[in-house]
Structure formats: structure tokens, C-alpha cells
BARO-878479 format. One line per field, with one value per residue (C-alpha): x, y, z; residue in one letter; residue number from 1. Coordinates in nm, 4 decimals, decimal comma. Example, Ala and Ser with C-alpha at 12.3 -4.5 7.8 and 13.67 -1.06 7.14 Angstrom:
<recs>
c1: [1,2300 / 1,3670]
c2: [-0,4500 / -0,1060]
c3: [0,7800 / 0,7140]
tivex: [A / S]
selo: [1 / 2]
</recs>
This chain:
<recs>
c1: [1,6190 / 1,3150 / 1,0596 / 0,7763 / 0,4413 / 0,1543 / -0,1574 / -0,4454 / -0,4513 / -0,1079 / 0,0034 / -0,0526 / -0,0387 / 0,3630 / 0,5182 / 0,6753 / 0,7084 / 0,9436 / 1,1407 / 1,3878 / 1,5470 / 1,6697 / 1,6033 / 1,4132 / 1,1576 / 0,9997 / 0,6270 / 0,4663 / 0,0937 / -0,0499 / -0,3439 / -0,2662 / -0,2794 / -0,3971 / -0,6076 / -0,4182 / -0,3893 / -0,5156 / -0,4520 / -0,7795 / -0,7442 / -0,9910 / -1,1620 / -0,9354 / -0,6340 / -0,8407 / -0,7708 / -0,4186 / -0,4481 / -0,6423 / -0,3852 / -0,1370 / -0,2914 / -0,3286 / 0,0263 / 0,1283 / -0,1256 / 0,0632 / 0,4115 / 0,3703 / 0,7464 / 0,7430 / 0,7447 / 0,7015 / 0,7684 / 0,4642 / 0,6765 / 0,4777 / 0,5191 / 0,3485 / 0,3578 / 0,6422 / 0,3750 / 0,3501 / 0,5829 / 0,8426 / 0,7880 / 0,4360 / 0,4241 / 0,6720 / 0,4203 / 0,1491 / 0,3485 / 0,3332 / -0,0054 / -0,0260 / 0,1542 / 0,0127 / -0,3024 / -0,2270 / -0,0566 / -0,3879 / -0,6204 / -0,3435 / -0,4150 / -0,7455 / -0,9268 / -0,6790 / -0,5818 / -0,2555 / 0,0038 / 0,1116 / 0,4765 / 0,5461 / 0,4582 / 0,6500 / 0,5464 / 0,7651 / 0,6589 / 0,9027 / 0,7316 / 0,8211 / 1,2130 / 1,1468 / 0,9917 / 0,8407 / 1,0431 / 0,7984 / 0,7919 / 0,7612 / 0,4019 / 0,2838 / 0,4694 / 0,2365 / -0,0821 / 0,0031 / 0,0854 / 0,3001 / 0,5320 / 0,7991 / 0,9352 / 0,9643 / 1,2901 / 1,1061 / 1,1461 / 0,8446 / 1,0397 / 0,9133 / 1,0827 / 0,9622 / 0,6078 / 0,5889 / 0,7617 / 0,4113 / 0,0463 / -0,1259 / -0,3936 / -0,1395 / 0,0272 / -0,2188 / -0,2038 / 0,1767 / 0,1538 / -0,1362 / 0,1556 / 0,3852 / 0,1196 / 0,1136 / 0,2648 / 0,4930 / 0,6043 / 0,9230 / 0,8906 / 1,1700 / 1,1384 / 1,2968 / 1,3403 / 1,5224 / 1,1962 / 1,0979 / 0,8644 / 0,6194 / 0,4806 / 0,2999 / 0,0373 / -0,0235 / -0,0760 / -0,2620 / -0,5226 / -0,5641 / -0,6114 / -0,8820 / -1,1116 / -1,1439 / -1,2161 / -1,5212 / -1,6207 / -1,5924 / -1,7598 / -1,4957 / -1,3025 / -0,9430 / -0,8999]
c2: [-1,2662 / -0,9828 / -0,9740 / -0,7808 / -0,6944 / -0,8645 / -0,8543 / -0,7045 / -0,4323 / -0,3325 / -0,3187 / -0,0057 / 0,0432 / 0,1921 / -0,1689 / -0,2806 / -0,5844 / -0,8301 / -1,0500 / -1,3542 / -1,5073 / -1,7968 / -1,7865 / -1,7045 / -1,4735 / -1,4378 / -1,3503 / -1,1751 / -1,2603 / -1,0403 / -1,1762 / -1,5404 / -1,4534 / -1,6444 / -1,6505 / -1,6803 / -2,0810 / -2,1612 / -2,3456 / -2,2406 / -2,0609 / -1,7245 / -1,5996 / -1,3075 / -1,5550 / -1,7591 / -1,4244 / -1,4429 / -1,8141 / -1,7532 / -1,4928 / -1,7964 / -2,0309 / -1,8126 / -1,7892 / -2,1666 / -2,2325 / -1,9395 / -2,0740 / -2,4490 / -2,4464 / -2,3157 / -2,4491 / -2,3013 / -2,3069 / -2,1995 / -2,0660 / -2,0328 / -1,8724 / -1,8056 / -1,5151 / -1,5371 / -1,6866 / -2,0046 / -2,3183 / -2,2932 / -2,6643 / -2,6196 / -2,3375 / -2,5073 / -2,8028 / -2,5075 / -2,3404 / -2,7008 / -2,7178 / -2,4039 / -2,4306 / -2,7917 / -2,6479 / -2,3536 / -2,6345 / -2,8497 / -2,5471 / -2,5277 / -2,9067 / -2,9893 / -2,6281 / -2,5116 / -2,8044 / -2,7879 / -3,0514 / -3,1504 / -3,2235 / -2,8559 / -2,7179 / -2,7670 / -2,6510 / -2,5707 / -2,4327 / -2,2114 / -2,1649 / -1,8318 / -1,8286 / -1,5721 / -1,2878 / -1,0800 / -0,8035 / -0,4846 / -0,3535 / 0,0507 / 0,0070 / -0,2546 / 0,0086 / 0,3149 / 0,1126 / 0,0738 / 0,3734 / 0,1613 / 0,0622 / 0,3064 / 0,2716 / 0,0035 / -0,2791 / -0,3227 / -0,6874 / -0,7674 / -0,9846 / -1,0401 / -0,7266 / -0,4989 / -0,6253 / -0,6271 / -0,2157 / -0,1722 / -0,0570 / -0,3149 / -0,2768 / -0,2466 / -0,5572 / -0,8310 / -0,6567 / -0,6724 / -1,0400 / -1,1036 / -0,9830 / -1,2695 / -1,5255 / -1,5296 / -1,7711 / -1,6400 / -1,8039 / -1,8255 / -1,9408 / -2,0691 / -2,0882 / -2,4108 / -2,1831 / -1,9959 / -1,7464 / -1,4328 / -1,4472 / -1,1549 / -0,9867 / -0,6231 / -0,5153 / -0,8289 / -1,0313 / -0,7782 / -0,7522 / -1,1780 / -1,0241 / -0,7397 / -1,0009 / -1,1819 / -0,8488 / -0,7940 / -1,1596 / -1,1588 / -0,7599 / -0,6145 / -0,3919 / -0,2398 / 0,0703]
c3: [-1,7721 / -1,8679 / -1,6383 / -1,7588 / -1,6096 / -1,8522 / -1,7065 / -1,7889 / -1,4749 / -1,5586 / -1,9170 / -2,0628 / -2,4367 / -2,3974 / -2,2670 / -2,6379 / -2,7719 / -2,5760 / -2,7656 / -2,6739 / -2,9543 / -2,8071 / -2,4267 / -2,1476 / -2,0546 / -1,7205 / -1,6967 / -1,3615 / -1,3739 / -1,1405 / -1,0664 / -0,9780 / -0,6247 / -0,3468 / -0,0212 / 0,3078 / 0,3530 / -0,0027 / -0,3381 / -0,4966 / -0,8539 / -0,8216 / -1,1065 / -1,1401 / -1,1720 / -1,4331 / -1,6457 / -1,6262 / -1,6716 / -2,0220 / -2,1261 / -2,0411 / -2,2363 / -2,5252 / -2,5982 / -2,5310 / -2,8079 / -3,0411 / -3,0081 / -2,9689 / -2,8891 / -2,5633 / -2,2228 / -1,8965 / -1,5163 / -1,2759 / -0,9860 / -0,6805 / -0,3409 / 0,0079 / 0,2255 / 0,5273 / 0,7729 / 0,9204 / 0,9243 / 0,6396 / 0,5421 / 0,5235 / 0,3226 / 0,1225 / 0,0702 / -0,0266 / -0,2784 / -0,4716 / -0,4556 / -0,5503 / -0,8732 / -0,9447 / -0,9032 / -1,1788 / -1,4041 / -1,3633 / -1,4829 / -1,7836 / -1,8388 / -1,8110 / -1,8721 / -2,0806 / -2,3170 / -2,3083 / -2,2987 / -1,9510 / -2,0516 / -2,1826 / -1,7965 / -1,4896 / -1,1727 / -0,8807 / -0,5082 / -0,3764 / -0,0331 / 0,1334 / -0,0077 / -0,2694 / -0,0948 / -0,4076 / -0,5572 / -0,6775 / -1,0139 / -0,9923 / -1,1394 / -0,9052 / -0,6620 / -0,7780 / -0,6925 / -0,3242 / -0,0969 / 0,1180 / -0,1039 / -0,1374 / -0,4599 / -0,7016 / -0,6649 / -0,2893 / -0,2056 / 0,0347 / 0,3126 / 0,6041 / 0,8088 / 0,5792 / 0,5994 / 1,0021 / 0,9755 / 0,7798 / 0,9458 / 1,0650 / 0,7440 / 0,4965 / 0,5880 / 0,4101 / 0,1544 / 0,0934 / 0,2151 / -0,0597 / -0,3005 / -0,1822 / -0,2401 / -0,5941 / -0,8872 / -1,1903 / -1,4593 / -1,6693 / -2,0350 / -2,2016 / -2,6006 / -2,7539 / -3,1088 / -3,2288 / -3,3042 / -3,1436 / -2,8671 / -2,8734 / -2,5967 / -2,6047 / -2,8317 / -3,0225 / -2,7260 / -2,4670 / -2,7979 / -2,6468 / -2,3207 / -2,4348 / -2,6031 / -2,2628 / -2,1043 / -2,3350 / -2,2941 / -1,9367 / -1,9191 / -1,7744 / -1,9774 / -1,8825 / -1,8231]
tivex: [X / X / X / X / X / X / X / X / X / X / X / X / X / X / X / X / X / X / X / X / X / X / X / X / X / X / X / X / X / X / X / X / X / X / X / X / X / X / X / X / X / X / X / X / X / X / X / X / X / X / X / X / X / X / X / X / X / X / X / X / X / X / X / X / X / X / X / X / X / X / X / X / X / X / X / X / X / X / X / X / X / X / X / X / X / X / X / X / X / X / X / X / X / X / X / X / X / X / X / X / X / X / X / X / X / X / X / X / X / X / X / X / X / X / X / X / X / X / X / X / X / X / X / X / X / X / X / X / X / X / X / X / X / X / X / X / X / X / X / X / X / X / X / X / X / X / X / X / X / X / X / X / X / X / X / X / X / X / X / X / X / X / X / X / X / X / X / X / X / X / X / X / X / X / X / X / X / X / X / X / X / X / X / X / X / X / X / X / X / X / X / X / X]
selo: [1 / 2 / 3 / 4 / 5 / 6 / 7 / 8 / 9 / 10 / 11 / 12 / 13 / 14 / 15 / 16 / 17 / 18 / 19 / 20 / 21 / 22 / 23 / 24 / 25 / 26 / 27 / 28 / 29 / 30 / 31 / 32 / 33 / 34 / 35 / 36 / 37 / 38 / 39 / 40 / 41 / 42 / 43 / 44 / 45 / 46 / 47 / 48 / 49 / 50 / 51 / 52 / 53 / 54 / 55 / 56 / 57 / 58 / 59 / 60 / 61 / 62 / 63 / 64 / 65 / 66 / 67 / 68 / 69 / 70 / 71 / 72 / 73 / 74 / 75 / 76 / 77 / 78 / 79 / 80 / 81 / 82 / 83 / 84 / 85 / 86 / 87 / 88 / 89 / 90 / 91 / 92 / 93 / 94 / 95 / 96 / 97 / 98 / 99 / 100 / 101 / 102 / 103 / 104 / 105 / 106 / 107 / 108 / 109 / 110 / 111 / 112 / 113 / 114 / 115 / 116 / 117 / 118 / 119 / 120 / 121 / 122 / 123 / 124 / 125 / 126 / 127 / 128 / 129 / 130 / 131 / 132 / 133 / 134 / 135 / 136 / 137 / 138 / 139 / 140 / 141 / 142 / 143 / 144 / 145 / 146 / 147 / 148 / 149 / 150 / 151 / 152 / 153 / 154 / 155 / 156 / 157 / 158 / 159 / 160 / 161 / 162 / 163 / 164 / 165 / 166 / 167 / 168 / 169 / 170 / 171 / 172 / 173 / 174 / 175 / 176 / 177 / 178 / 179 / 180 / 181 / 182 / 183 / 184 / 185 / 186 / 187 / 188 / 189 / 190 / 191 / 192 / 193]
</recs>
């Protein structure tokens, strides 16, 4: 498994070209996050959800699994219940917004068992995180300042996918596709940086 930062607010023009040839990739979307208690897709996770879209509709082969996950509060069962509806309601936007084919997108809540693991950039963007490999349990989120810890429970509310190709064809990430993700920048007026 790769698991490469994609989004818009993260890639920088150094991530290369990710290729699986057969296999599995795994995607972290950072901006299909979530408000405390909620299953509502925002219009930053509509981004990521375009960017998505964009490259089911280049390789046709593909499928994917929209993973997604809670913070550690509340009633594990519930939460579990939440992530579903969380990645239904990701899978939906794919569906009926998006066009593409329910069968090739399986969605999976995972409730608050996967407590997310930092990449070092997502690391450099929060002073609280102390390095990058930092899984954001529970314990380590209650050792944090009281205003740092929505934040780092925002970061466990989130969905990620994992796209597994059925071909034996590269799957490109990187330039190619982040040009996808600069076009709905302009369109949208916002711009990367």
C-alpha cells in the first residue's frame, strides 16, 4: 500500500508520479472532513470529491473504497453508524453529482477504530503535532490544549479512499492529475498556492 497526500492544499509540484501496476493505491483526501455529529459533504470536500471523480472517469477500470471515520467521541456504535453515513453520503455525491457508476464504489464506515495516522506535511501545518507517523488516538488528543484538541479531532473525522486498479496499467498520480485539480481551482477562484 502507497498512501500519498493528493489534495489540492498539500501537493506540491515535487510529489512524482505514483504508479501501481497491478494493485492498490490508497488516496488521503484531505479535505473530506466533517463537522462534529455530521454526514454533510462541505464545499471544500466537494473539491476533493471533483478531483475523485476526475480520475474514475480517466481509468474506467478502477474501483474504489470511501473509508470513513469519526473522532473518538461519543458511543462507539453510534459513531460506527455515522461513519456509514458518512461514506454513503461521499459515494452518493460520486453517484448522482458525479456520474459515476454505483457498482465501481464501495463505501465502508469505520467509526472511531482507525484513529488517523499524520503524514509529516499534514504534520508541518499544525504546531501540535509533533512529527509526522503521529496516530491521533484518543490519549494523545486529551494530552493536547484544550484549543488544539478539535482540531486534531476534525483530522479524525475525515473519509479516504483506496483504489484498486482491475489492469494491468499504470495508475498516474502527480503532475498530470493535480493539472485536474488546478482547473477547478480557477473555476472555483481559488487558486493554490
Amino acid at each position: 500500500r502507497l498512501r500519498c497526500d493528493w489534495s489540492s492544499d498539500v501537493c506540491s509540484s515535487d510529489l512524482s508520479d505514483i504508479t501501481v501496476t497491478p494493485g492498490i493505491v490508497e488516496i488521503v483526501l484531505t479535505n473530506i472532513l466533517y463537522d462534529y455529529n455530521d454526514d454533510k459533504i462541505t464545499s471544500m470536500a466537494e473539491r476533493d470529491l471533483l478531483y475523485l471523480r476526475g480520475l474514475l472517469d480517466k481509468y474506467p477500470h478502477i474501483t474504489i473504497e470511501l473509508g470513513s471515520h469519526t473522532d473518538s467521541r461519543g458511543n462507539p456504535s453510534y459513531n460506527l453508524e455515522l461513519s456509514q453515513r458518512r461514506a454513503n453520503s461521499a459515494k452518493n455525491w460520486l453517484v448522482i453529482r458525479g456520474g459515476i457508476e454505483e457498482y465501481r464504489i464501495k463505501s465502508v464506515g469505520y467509526g472511531m477504530s482507525k484513529p488517523k495516522m499524520v503524514s509529516s506535511r499534514i504534520a508541518s501545518k499544525y504546531t501540535f503535532i509533533p512529527y509526522g507517523g503521529t496516530r491521533l488516538t484518543r490519549e494523545f488528543i486529551n494530552s493536547l490544549p484544550a484549543q488544539s484538541q478539535e482540531q486534531a479531532h476534525q483530522l479524525n473525522r475525515r473519509s479516504e479512499v483506496t483504489v484498486f486498479s482491475t489492469k494491468n496499467e499504470p495508475i498516474y498520480g502527480g503532475s498530470i492529475d493535480l493539472m485536474l485539480m488546478d482547473e477547478i481551482g480557477r473555476a472555483s477562484g481559488r487558486e493554490r498556492v
